[in-house]
VEXMI-432543 format. One line per field, with one value per residue: x, y, z of N, C-alpha, C in turn. Coordinates in steps of 0.2 Angstrom, whole numbers, plus 5000, padded with zeros to 4 digits. Layout:
N
n.px <- X;...
n.py <- Y;...
n.pz <- Z;...
ca.px <- X;...
ca.py <- Y;...
ca.pz <- Z;...
c.px <- X;...
c.py <- Y;...
c.pz <- Z;...
//
This chain:
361
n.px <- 5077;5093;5099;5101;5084;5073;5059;5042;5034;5039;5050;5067;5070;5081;5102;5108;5103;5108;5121;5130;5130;5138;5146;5154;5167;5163;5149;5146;5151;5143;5129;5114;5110;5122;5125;5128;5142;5146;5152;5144;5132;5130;5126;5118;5107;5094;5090;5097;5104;5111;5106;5119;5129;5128;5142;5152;5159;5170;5172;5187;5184;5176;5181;5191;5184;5178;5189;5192;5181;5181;5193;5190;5182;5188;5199;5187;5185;5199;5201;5187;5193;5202;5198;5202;5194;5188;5176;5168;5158;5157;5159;5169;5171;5173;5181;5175;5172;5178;5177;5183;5178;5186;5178;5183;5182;5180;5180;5183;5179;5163;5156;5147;5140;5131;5123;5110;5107;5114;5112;5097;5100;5104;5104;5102;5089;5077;5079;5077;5081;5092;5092;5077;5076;5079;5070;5060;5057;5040;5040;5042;5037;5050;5055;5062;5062;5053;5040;5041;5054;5061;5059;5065;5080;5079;5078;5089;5097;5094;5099;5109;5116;5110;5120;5131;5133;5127;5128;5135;5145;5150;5153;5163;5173;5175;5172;5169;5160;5145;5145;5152;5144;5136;5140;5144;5151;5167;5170;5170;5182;5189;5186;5192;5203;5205;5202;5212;5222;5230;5237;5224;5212;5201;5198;5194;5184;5175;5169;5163;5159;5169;5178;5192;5196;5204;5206;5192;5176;5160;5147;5132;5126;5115;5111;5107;5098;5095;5087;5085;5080;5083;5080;5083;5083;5098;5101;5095;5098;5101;5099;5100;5103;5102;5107;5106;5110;5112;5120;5120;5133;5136;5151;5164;5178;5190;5189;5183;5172;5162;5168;5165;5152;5145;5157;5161;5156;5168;5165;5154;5151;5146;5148;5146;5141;5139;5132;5133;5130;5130;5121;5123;5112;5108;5098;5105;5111;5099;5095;5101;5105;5114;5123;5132;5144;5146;5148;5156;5155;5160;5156;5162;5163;5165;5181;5202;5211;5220;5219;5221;5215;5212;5209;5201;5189;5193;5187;5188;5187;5177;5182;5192;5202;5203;5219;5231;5235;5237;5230;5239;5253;5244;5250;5245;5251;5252;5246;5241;5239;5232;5223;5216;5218;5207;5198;5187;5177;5168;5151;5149;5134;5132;5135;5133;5121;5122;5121;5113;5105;5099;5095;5084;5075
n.py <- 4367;4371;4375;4369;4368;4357;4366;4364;4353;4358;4349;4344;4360;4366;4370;4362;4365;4372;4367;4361;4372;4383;4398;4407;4419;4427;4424;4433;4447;4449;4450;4458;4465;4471;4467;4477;4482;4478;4491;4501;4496;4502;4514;4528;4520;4514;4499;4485;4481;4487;4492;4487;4493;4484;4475;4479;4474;4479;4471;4467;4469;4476;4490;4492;4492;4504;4513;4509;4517;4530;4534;4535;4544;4555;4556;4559;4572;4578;4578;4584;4597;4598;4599;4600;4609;4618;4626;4624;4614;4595;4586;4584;4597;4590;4597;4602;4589;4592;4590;4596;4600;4604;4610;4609;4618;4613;4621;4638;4651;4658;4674;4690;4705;4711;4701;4697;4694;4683;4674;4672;4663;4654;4637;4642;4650;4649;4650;4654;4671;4675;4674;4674;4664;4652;4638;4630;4615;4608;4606;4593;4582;4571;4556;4559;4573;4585;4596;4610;4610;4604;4613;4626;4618;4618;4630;4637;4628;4633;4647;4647;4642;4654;4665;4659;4656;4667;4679;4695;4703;4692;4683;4691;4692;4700;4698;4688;4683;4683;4667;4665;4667;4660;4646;4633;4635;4629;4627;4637;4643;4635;4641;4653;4650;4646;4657;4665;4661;4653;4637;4626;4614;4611;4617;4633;4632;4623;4628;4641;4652;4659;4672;4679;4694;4704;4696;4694;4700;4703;4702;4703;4707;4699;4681;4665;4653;4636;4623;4608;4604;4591;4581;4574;4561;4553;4552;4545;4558;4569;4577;4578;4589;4591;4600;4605;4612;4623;4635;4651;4662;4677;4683;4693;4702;4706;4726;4730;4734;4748;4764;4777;4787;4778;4772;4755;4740;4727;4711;4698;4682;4666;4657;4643;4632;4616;4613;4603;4603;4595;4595;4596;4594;4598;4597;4607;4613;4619;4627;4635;4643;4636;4629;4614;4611;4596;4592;4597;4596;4601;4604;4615;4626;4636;4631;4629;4616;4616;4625;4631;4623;4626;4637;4655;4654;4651;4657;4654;4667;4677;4673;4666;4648;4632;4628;4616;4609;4600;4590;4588;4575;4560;4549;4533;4525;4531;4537;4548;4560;4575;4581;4574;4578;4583;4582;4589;4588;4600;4599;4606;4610;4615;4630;4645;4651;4666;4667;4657;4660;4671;4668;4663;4671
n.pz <- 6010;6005;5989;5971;5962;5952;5944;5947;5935;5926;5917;5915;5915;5921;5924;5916;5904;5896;5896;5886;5877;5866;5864;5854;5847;5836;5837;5848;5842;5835;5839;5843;5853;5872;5885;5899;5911;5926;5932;5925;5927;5938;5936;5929;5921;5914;5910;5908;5895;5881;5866;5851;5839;5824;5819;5803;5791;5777;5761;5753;5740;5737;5739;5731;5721;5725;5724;5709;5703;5708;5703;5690;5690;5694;5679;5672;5675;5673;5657;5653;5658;5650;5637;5623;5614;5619;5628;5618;5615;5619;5608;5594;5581;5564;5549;5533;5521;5502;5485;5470;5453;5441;5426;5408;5393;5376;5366;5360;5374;5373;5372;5377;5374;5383;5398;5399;5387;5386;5394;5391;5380;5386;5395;5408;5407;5410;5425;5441;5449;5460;5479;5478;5471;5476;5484;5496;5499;5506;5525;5535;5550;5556;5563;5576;5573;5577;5565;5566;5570;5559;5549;5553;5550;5538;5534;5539;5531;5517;5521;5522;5509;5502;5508;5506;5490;5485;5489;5486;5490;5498;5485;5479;5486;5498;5509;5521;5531;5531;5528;5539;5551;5550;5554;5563;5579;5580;5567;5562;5565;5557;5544;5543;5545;5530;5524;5527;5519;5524;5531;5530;5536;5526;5510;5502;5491;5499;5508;5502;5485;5477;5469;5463;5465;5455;5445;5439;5439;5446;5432;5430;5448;5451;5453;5444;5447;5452;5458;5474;5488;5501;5516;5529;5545;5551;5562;5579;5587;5577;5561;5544;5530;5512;5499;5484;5469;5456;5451;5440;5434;5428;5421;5418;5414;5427;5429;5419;5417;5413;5415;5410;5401;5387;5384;5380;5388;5393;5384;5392;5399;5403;5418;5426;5441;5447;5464;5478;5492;5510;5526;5543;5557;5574;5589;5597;5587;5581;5588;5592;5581;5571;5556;5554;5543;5532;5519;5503;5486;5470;5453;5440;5426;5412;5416;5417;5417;5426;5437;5453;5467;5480;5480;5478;5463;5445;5432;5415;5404;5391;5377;5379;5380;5385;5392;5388;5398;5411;5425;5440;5442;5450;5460;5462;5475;5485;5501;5508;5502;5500;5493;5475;5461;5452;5434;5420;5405;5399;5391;5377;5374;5388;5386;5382;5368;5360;5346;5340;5347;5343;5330;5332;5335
ca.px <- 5084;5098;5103;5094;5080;5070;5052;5037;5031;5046;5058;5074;5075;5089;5107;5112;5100;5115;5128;5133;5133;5146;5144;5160;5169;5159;5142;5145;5153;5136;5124;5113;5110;5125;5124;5132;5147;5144;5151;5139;5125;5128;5126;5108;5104;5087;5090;5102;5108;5109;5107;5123;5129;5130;5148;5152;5165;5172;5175;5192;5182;5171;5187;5195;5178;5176;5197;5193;5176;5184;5199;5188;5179;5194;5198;5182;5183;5203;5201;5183;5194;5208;5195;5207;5191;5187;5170;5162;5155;5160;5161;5175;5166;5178;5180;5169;5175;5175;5178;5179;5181;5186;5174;5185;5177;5183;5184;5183;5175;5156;5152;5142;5140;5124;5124;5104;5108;5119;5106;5094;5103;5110;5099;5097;5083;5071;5079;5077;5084;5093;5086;5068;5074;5080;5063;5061;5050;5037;5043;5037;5042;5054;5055;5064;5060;5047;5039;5045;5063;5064;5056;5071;5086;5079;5077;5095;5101;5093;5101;5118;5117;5111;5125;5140;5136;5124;5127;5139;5150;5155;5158;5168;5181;5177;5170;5166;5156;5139;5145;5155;5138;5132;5143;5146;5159;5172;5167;5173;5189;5191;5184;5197;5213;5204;5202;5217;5226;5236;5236;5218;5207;5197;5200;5189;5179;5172;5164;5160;5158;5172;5181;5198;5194;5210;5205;5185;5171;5152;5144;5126;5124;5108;5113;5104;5098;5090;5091;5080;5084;5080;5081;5082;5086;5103;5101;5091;5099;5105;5095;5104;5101;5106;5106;5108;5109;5114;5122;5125;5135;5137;5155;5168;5187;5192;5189;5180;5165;5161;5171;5163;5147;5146;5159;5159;5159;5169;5162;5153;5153;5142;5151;5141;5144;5133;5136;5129;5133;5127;5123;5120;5108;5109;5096;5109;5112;5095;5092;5109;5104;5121;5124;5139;5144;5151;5153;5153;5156;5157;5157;5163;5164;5173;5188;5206;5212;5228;5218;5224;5208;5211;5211;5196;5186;5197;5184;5190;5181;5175;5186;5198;5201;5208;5226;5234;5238;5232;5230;5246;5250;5245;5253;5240;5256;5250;5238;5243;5237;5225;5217;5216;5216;5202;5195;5181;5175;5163;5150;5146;5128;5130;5137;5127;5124;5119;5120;5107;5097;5094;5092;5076;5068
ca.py <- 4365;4376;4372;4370;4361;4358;4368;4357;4354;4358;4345;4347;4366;4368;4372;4356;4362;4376;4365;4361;4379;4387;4403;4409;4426;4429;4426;4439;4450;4449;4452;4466;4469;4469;4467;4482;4479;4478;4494;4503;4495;4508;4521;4529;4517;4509;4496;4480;4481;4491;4491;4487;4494;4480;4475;4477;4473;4479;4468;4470;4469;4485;4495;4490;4495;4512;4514;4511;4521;4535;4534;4537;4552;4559;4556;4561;4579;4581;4577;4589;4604;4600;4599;4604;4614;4624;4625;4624;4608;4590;4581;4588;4594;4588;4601;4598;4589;4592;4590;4599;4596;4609;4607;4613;4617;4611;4629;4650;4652;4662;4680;4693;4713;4711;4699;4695;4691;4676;4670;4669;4660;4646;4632;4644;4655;4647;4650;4660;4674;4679;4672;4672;4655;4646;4636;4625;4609;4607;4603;4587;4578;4564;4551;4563;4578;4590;4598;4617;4607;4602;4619;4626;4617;4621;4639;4636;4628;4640;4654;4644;4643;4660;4667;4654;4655;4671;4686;4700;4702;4686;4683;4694;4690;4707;4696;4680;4685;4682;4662;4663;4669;4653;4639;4629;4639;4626;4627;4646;4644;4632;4644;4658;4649;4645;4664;4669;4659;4647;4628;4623;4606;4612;4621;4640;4629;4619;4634;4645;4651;4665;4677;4684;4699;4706;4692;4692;4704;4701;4708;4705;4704;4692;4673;4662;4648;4633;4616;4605;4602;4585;4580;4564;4559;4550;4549;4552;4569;4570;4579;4580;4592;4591;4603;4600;4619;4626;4642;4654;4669;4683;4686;4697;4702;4713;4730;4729;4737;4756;4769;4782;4787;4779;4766;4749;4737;4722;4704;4695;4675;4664;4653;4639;4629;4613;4613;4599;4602;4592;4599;4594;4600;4592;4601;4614;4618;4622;4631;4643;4641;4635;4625;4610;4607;4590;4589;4599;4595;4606;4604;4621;4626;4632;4633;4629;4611;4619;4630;4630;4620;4628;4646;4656;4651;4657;4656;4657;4671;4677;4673;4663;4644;4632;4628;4609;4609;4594;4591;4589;4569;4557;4543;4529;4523;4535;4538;4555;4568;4580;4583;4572;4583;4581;4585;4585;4590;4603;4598;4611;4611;4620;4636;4650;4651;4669;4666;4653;4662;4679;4666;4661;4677
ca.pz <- 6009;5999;5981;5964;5960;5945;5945;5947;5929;5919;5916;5909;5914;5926;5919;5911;5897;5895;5898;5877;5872;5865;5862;5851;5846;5829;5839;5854;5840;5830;5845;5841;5863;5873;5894;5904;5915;5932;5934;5919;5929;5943;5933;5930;5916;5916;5905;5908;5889;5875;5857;5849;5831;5820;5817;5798;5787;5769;5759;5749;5732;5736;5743;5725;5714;5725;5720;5701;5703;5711;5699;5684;5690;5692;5674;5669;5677;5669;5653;5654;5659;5646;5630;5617;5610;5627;5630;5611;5616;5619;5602;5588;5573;5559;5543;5528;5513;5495;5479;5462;5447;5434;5415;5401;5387;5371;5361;5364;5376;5369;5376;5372;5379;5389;5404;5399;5381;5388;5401;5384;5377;5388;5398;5415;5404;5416;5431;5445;5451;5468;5485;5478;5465;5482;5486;5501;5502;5514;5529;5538;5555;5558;5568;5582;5574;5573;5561;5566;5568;5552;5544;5553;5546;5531;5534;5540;5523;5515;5522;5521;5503;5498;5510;5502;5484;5481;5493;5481;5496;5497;5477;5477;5490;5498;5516;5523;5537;5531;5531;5545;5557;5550;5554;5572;5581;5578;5558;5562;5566;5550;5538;5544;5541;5525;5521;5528;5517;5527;5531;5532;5533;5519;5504;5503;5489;5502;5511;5499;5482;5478;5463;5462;5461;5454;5437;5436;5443;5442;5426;5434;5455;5451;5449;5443;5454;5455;5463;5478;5498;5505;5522;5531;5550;5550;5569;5585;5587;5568;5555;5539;5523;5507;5496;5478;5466;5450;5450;5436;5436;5423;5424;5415;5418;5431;5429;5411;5416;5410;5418;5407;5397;5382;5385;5378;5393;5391;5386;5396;5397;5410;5423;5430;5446;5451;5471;5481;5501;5515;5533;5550;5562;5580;5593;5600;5580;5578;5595;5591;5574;5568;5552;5553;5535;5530;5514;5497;5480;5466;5446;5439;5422;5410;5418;5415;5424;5428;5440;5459;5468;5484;5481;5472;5458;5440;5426;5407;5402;5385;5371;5381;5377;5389;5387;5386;5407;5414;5434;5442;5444;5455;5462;5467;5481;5491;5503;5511;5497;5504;5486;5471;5457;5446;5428;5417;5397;5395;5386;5372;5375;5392;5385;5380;5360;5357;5339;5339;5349;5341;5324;5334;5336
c.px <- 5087;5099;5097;5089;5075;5061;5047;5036;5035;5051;5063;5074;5081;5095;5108;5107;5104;5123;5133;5133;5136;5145;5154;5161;5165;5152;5141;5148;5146;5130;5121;5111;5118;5123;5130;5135;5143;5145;5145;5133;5124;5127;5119;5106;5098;5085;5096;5107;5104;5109;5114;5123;5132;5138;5147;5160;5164;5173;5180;5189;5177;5175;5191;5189;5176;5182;5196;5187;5179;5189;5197;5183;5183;5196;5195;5183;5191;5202;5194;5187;5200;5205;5198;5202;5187;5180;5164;5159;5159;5163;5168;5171;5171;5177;5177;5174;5172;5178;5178;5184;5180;5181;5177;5181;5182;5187;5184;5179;5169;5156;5149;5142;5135;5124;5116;5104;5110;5113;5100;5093;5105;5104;5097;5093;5079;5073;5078;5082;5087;5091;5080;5071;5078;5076;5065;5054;5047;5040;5039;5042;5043;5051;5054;5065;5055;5047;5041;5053;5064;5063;5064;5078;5084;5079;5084;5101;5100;5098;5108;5117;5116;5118;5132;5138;5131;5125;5133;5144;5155;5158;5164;5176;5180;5175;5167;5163;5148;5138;5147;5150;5136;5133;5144;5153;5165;5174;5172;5179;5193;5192;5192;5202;5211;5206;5208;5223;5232;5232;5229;5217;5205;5200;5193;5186;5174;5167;5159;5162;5163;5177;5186;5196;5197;5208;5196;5180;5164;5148;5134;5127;5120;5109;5108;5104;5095;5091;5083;5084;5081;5086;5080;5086;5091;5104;5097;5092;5100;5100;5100;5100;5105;5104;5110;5105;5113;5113;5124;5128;5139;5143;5160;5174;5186;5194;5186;5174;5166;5163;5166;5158;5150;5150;5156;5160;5163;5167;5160;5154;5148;5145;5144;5143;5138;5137;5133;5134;5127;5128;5121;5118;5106;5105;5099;5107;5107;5093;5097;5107;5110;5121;5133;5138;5148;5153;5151;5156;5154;5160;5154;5166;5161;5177;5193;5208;5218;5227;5220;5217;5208;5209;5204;5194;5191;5192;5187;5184;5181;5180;5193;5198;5206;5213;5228;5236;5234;5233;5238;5245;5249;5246;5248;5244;5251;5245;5238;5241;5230;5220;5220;5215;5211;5200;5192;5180;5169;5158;5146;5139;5125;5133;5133;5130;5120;5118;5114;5101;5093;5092;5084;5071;5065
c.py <- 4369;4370;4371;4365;4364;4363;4364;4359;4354;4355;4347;4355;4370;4369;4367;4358;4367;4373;4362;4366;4380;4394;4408;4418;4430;4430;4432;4444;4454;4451;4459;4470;4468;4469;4472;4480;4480;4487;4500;4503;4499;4515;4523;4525;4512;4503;4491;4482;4486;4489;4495;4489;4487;4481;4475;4478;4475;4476;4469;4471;4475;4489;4495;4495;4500;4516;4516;4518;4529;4538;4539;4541;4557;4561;4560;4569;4582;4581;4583;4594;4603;4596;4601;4611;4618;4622;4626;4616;4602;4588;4588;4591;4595;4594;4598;4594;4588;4593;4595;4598;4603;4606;4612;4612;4615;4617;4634;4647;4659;4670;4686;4701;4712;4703;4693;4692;4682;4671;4669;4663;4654;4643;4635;4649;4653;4649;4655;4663;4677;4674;4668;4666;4651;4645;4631;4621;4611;4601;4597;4583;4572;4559;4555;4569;4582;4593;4606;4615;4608;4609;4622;4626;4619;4628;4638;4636;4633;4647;4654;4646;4649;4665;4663;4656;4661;4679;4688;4700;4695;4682;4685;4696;4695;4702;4690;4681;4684;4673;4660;4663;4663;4645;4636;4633;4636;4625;4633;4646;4641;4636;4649;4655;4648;4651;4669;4666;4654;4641;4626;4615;4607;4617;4628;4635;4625;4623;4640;4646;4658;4668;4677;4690;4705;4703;4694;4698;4699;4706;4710;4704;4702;4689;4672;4657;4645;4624;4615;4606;4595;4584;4574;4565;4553;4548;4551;4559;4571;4572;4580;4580;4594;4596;4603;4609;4620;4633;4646;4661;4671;4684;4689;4699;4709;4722;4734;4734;4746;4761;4776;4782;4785;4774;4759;4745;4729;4715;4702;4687;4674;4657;4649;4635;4624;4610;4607;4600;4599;4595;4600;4598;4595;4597;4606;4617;4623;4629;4639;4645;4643;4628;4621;4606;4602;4588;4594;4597;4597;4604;4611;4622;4634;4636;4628;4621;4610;4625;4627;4629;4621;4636;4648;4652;4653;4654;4658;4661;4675;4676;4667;4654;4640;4628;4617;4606;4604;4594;4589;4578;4566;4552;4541;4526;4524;4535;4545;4560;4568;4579;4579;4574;4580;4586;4585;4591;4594;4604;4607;4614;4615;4626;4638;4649;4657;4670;4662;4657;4669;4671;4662;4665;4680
c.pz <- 6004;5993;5976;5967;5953;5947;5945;5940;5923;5920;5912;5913;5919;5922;5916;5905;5894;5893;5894;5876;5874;5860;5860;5848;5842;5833;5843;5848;5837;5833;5842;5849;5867;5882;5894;5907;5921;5933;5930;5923;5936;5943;5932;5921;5920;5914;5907;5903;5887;5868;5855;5841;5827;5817;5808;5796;5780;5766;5755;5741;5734;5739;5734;5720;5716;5723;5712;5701;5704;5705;5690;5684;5689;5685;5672;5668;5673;5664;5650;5654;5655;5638;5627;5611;5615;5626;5623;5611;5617;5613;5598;5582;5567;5553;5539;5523;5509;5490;5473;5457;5441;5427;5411;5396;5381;5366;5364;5367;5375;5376;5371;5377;5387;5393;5401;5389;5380;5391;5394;5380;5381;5394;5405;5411;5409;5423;5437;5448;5460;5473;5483;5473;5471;5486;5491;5500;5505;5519;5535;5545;5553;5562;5575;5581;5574;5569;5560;5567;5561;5548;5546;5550;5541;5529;5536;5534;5519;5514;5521;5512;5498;5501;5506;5494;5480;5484;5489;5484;5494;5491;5476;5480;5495;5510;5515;5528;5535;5533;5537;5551;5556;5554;5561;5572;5581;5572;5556;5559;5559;5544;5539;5542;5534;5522;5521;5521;5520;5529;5533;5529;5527;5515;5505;5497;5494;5506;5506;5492;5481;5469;5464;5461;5458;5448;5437;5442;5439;5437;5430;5443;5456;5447;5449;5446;5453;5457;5469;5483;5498;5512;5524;5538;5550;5557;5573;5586;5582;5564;5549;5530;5518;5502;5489;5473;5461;5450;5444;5435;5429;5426;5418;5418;5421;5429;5418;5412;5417;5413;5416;5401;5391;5380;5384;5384;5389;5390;5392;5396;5404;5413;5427;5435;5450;5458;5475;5488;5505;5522;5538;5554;5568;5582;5595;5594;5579;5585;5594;5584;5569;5561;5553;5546;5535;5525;5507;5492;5474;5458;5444;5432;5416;5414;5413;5420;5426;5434;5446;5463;5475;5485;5478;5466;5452;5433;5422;5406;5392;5382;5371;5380;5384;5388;5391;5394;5407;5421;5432;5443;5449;5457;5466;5473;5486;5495;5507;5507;5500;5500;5480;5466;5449;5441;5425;5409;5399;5391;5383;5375;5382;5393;5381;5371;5360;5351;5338;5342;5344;5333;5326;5335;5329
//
């Protein structure tokens, strides 16, 4: 007989076991096979169906997060090609700052013919001379640095502070280029407007150690030196060293010294300057071997506290006495003054007594 019938064995499987599903849009969309059309099926396929590409949807919250993502790489890459410091690194490195404080002495100030007569007499007798009296700790690692790092920076500071407050050249106003080799390339730029004389961050104190050399020459070209370094990690990439020195310098007025045999030279007197500069070493610094100075502060004396605390140093020299000028004033109102002009007493006890001394021999 034609028409269905159930199989022997299997109840239930004729269509009625079909005959509630509902097989909706979203299902047949989702299907990972699909059946061939009839006409498909006459084609050289071996296969009924194929494998379907799963249907996928964006969601509007990842079409939004790949917008801002997108947006702020963008960013990323203009702001990169419009660094205001071209390609001297990412970060800014800020100019140093520093302080000083003129020490007027109370009377004349003491001189004497010979340069060594002075130094005799006055508290650097101990000290050493040149390069060779700028000693360096033993150097020891960090946290994050090693122990040829840190030797380094110090060999670094080192070389910074005999170049800023002991090399003849740079006393004497005559060149700034032994610091200038030293300093982070953005450091550079700073020191030159200093040197040039126009609108700088810092004052030429804060870089170096310098003369007029129209008012003072050096009677000896070997200062007297002495002072410690300490070091300390301030950050994982941060090393910072302090260097802490007393300088003295033999100095006499411009153009005093001995033209011709026989010749008396003129007075001498000894100008002291205790410097303390601090100054960072980031692994580039040490790999280029650049020092970035942060901060110097110098007590300088005698001088006059009428002196101009941007420009060279201008020690009173022998016989001279400092006059009644006080800094200029300052209004606490304010908060916009670049420099706060500061002052200090010279105590007695740190100017040479040749007189006492030769009465000791």
């Amino acid at each position: 007989m034609a028409g269905s019938s159930d199989p022997g064995g299997v109840p239930g499987s004729g269509d009625e076991e079909y005959a509630s599903t509902v097989f909706d849009e979203s299902f047949v969309n989702a299907a990972r096979l699909q059946e061939y059309s009839a006409r498909e099926r006459l084609q050289d396929h071996s296969t009924a169906v194929r494998d379907r590409a799963p249907h996928r949807t964006v969601p509007r919250q990842g079409l939004a997060l790949g917008v801002i993502i997108l947006l702020a790489f963008a960013a990323a890459v203009y702001l990169g090609n419009n660094n205001p410091y071209g390609q001297d690194g990412g970060h800014a490195v800020q100019p140093p700052l520093t302080t000083l404080v003129p020490l007027a002495p109370a009377g004349v100030v003491p001189g004497a013919a010979e340069p060594a007569e002075l130094f005799e007499a006055s508290p650097a007798q101990g000290f050493g001379s040149g390069a060779a009296g700028v000693l360096l700790p033993d150097a020891r690692a960090t946290a994050h640095f090693s122990r040829d790092q840190v030797f380094t920076a110090l060999t670094l500071a080192k070389e910074y502070i005999v170049a800023s407050a002991l090399t003849q050249d740079v006393l004497t106003g005559v060149s700034a280029v032994p610091v200038r080799e030293l300093l982070d390339p953005q450091q550079r730029r700073q020191l030159d407007r200093a040197v040039s004389g126009g609108i700088a961050a810092a004052p030429l104190t804060a870089w170096l150690v310098s003369f007029d050399p129209l008012e003072v020459e050096l009677a000896d070209p070997q200062v007297r030196i002495e002072g410690t370094f300490a070091f300390t990690e301030i950050a994982d990439d941060m090393l910072q060293v302090t260097a802490r020195h007393v300088a003295v310098y033999a100095v006499r007025e411009a153009g005093a010294t001995p033209r011709e045999p026989g010749e008396e030279p003129g007075e001498t007197t000894l100008f002291t300057v205790r410097r303390e500069v601090v100054m960072l070493f980031a692994e580039e610094g040490l790999q280029e071997r650049t020092v970035i100075l942060r901060q110097t502060d110098l007590l300088a004396g005698p001088m006059d506290c009428g002196v101009d605390p941007d420009g060279p140093l201008r020690p009173l020299l022998a016989g001279e006495r400092a006059g009644d000028s006080r800094p200029a004033g300052t209004d606490p109102y304010t908060t916009d003054a670049d420099h706060i002009p500061l002052c200090g007493a010279l105590d007695a006890k740190a100017l040479p007594n040749p007189e006492s001394a030769a009465r000791d021999l």
